[in-house]
C-alpha positions as MATLAB code, in Angstrom:
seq = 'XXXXXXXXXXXXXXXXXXXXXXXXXXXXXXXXXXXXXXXXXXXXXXXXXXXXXXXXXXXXXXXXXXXXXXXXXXXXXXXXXXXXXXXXXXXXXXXXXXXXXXXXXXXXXXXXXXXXXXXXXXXXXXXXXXXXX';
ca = [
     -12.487   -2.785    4.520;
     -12.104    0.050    2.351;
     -14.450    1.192   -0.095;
     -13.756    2.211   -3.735;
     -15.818    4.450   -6.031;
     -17.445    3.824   -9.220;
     -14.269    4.168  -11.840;
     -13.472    7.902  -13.312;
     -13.254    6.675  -16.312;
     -13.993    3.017  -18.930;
     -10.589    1.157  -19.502;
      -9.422    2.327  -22.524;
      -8.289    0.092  -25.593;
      -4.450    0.702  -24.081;
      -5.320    0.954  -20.541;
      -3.541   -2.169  -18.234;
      -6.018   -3.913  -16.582;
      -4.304   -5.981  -13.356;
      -5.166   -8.196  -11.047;
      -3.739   -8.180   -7.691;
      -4.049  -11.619   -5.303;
      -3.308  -11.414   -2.044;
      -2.242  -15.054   -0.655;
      -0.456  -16.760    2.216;
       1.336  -20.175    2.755;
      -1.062  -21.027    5.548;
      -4.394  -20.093    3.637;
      -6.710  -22.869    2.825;
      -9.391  -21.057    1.028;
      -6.175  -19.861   -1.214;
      -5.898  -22.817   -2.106;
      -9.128  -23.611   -3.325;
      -9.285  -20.520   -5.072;
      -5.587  -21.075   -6.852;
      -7.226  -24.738   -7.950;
     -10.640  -23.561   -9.299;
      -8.504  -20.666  -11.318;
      -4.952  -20.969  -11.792;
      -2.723  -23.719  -13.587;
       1.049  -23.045  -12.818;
       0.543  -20.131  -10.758;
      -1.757  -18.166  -14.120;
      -4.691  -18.147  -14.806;
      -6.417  -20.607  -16.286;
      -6.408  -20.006  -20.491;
     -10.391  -20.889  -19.933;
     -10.752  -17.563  -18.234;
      -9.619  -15.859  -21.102;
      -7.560  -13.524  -19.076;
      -5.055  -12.932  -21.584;
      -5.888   -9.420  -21.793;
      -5.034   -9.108  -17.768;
      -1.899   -8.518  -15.545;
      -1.737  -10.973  -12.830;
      -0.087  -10.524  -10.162;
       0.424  -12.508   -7.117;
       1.493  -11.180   -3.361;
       2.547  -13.964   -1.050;
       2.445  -12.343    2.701;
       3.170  -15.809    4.210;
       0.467  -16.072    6.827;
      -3.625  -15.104    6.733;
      -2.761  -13.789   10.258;
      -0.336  -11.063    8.155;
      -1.148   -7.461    7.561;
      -0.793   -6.223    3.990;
      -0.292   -2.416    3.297;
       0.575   -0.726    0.338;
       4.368   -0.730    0.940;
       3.620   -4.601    0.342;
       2.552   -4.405   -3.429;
       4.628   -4.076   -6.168;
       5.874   -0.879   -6.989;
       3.898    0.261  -10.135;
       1.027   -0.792   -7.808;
       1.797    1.154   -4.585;
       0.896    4.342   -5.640;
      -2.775    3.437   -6.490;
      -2.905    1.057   -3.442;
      -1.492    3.799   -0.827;
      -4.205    6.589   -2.545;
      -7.352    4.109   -1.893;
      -6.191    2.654    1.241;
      -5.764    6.295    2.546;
      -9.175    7.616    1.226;
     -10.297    4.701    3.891;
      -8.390    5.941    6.405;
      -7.331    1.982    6.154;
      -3.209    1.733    6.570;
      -3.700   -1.716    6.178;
      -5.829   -5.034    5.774;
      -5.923   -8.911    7.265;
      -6.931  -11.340    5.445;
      -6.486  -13.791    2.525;
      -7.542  -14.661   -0.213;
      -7.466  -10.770   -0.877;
      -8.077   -9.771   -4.284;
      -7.463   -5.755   -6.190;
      -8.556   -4.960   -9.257;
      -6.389   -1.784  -11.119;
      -7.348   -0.235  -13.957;
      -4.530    2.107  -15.384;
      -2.698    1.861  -12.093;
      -6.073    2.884   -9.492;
      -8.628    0.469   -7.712;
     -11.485   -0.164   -8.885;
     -12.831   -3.121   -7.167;
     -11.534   -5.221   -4.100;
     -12.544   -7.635   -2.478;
     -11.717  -10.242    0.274;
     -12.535  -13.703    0.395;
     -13.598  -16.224   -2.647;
     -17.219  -15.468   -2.720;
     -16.540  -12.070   -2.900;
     -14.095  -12.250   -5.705;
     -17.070  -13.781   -7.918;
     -19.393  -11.535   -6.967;
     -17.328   -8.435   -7.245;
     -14.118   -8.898   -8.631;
     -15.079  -11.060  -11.902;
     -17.859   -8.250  -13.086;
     -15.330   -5.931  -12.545;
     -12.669   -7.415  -14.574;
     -15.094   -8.229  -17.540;
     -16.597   -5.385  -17.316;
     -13.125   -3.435  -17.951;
     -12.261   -5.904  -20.524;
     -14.964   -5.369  -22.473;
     -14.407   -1.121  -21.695;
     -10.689   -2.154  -22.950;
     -12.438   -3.571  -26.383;
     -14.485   -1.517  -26.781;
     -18.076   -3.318  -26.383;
];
């Protein structure tokens, strides 16, 4: 799994902070994950995420390799640069979950355990970079 480094700079009160999920068809613990925190495919308004891109990358199958070429264009070029700092073409896995600030990684993290203990201090901490606190 490839490693990102502390961010280069705070989210800024116009930086896009996004939030990339990784999910497949066949993935049970996506499932979970989707019913603790989304309603209708977004997140839960509880979250207060409203200040967040979300963005959601179905790959079909766990047993599926995801690579840059597989996010969304405005993400790829971020995804390809930390993937190949890894030396990490690609990943397995789902739920898979990357965290862009301003269009670079700045947290990932794989699994649902992980996402709580990684990926949601990362996201409020950039939210409350992005206002400022």
């Amino acid at each position: 799994m490839f490693c990102t480094a502390a961010p280069a700079q705070d989210a800024r009160r116009d930086s896009t902070v996004e939030l990339l999920y990784v999910s497949a068809a066949d993935c049970g613990f996506c499932r979970r994950w989707e019913a603790q925190y989304l309603e209708g495919r977004k997140p839960r308004a509880s979250l207060d995420w409203s200040q967040v891109r979300f963005t959601v990358v179905d790959i079909g199958t766990f047993r599926a390799r995801f690579s840059a070429d597989n996010a969304p264009a405005h993400l790829r070029p971020g995804m390809a640069k930390a993937m190949q700092a890894a030396g990490q073409p690609s990943l397995r896995g789902t739920p898979w979950f990357a965290l862009f600030v301003d269009g670079e990684v700045r947290s990932h993290a794989f699994g649902t355990t992980a996402f709580e203990t990684r990926i949601q201090p990362a996201l409020r901490a950039a939210l409350r970079e992005k206002a400022g606190t």
